[in-house]
FIPA-911647 format. One record per residue (C-alpha): residue in three letters; residue number from 1; x, y, z. Coordinates in steps of 0.02 Angstrom, whole numbers, m for minus. Layout:
<vexdren><residuo>Ala</residuo><num>NUM</num><east>X</east><north>Y</north><up>Z</up></vexdren>
...
This chain:
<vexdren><residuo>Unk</residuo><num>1</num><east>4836</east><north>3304</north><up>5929</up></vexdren>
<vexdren><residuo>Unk</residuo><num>2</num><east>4769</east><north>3280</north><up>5763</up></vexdren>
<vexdren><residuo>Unk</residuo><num>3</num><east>4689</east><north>3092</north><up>5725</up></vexdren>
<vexdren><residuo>Unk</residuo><num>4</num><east>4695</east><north>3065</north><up>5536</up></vexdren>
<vexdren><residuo>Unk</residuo><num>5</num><east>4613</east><north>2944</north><up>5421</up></vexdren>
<vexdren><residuo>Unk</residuo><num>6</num><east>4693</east><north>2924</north><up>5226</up></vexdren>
<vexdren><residuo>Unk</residuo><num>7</num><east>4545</east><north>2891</north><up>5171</up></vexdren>
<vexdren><residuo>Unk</residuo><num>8</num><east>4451</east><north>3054</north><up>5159</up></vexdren>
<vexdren><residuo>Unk</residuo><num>9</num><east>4342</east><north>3090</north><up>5037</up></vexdren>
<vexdren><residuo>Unk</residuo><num>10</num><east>4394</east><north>3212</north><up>4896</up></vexdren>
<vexdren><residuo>Unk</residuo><num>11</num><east>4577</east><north>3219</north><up>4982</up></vexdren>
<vexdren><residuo>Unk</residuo><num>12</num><east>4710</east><north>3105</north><up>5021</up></vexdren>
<vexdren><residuo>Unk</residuo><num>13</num><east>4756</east><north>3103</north><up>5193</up></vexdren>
<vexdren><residuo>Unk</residuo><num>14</num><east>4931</east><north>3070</north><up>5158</up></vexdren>
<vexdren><residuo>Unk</residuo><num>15</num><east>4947</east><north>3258</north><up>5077</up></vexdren>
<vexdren><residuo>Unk</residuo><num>16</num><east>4849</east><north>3314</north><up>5229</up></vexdren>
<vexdren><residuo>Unk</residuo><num>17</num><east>5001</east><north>3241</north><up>5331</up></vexdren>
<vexdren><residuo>Unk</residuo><num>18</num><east>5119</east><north>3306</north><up>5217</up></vexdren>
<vexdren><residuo>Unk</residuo><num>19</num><east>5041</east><north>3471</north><up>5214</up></vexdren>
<vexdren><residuo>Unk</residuo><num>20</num><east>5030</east><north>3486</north><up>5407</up></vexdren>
<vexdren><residuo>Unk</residuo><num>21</num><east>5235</east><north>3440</north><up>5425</up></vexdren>
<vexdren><residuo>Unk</residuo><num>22</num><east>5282</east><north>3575</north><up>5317</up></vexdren>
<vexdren><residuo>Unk</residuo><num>23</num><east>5178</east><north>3701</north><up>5364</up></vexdren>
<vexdren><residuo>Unk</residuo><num>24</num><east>5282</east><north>3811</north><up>5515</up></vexdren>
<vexdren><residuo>Unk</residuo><num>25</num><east>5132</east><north>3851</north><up>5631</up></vexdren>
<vexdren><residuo>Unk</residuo><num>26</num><east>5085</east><north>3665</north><up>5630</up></vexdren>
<vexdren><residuo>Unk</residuo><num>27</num><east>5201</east><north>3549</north><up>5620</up></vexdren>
<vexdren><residuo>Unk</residuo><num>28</num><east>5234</east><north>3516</north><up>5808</up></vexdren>
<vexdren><residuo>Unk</residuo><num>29</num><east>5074</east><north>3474</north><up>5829</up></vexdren>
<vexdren><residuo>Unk</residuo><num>30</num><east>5076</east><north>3256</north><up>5851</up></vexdren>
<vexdren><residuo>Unk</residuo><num>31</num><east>4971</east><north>3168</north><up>5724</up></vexdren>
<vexdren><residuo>Unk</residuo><num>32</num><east>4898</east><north>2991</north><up>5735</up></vexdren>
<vexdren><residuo>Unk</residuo><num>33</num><east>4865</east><north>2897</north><up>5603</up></vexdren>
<vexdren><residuo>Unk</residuo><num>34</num><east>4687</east><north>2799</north><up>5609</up></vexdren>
<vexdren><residuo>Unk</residuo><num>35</num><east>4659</east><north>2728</north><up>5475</up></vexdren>
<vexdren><residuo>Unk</residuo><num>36</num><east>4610</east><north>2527</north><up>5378</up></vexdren>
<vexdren><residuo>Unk</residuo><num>37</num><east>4753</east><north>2526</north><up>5302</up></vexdren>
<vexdren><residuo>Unk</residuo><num>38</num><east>4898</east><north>2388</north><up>5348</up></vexdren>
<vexdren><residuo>Unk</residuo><num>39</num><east>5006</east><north>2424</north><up>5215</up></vexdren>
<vexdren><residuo>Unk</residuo><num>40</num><east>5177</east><north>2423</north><up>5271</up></vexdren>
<vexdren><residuo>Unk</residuo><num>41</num><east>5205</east><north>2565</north><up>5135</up></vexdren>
<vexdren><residuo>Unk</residuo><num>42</num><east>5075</east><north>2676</north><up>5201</up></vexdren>
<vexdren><residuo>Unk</residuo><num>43</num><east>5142</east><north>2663</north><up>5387</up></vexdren>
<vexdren><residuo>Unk</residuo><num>44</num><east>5316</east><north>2666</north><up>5310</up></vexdren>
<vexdren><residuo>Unk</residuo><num>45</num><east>5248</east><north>2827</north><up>5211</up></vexdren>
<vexdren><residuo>Unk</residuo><num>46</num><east>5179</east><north>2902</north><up>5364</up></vexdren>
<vexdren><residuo>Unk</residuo><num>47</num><east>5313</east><north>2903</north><up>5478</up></vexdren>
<vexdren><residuo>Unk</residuo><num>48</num><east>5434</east><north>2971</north><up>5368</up></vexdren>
<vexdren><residuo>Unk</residuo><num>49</num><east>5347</east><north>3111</north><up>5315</up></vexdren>
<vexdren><residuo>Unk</residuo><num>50</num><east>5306</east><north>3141</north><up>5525</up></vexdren>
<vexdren><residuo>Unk</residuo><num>51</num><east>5167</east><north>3038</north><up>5601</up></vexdren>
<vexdren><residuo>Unk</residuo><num>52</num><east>5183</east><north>3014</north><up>5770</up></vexdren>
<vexdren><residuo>Unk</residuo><num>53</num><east>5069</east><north>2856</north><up>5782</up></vexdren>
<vexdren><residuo>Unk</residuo><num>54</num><east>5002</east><north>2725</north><up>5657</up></vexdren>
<vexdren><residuo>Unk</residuo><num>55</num><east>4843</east><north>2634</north><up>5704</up></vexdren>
<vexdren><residuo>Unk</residuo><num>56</num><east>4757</east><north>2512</north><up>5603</up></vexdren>
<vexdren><residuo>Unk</residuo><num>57</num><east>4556</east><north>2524</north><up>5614</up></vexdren>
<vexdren><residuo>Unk</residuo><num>58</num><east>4478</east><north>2352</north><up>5670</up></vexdren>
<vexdren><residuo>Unk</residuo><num>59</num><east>4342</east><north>2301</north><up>5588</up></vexdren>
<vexdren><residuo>Unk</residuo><num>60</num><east>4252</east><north>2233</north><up>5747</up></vexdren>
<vexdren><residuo>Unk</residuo><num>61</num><east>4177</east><north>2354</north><up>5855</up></vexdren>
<vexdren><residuo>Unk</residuo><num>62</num><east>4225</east><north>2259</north><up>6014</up></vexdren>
<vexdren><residuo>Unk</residuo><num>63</num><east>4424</east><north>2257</north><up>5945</up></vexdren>
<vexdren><residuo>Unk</residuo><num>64</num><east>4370</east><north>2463</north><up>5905</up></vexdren>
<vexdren><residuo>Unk</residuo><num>65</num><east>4341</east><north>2478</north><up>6074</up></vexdren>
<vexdren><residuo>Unk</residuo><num>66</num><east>4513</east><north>2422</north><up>6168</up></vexdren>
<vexdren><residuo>Unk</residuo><num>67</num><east>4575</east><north>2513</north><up>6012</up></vexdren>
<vexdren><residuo>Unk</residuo><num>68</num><east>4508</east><north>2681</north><up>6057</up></vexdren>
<vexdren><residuo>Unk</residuo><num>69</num><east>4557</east><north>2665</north><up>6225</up></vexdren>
<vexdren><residuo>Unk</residuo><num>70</num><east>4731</east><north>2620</north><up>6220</up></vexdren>
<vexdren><residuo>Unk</residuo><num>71</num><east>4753</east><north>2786</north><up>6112</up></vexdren>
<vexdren><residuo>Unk</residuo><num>72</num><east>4647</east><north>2889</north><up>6272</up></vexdren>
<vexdren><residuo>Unk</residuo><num>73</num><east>4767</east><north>2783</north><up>6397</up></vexdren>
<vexdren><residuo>Unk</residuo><num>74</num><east>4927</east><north>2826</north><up>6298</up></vexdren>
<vexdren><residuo>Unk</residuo><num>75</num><east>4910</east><north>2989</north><up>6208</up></vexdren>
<vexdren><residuo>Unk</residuo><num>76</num><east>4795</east><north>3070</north><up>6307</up></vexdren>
<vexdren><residuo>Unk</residuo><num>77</num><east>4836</east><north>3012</north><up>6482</up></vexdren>
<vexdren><residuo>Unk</residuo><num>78</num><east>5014</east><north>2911</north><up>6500</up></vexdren>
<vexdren><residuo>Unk</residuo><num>79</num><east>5110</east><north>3016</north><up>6369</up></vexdren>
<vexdren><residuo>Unk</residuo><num>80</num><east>5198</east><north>3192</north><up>6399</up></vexdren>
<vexdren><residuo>Unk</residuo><num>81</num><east>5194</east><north>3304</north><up>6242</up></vexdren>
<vexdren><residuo>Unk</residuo><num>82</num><east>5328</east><north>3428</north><up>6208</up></vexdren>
């Protein structure tokens, strides 16, 4: 599972994704999105070039919170990978 912010600093993260997808030895790996962007072209952008999640950082740490844990719940508990 790789959790990835676009908003790196010095690099995109949207070539990061794109990067990842294409590369043979990686690709299968799931990626997340988790990032403060809400732009429906960014999530549109990530999941056709392969994310397997969008998430939209809250800006309230209390929202952060049930955040964070629905991915644990889900991704790292409830779902089965390939």
């Amino acid at each position: 599972m790789i959790l990835l912010d676009l908003n790196l600093p010095g690099i995109d993260g949207r070539d990061i994704l794109e990067r990842i997808k294409q590369d043979r030895s990686l690709k299968e790996i799931p990626i997340v999105v988790f990032t403060t962007s809400s732009n429906p072209r960014d999530i549109e952008y990530c999941y056709q070039k392969g994310a397997n999640g969008y998430l939209v950082k809250p800006m309230n740490a209390q929202q952060l919170q049930k955040t964070i844990k629905a991915f644990v719940e889900y991704w790292l508990e409830a779902n089965t990978p390939p």
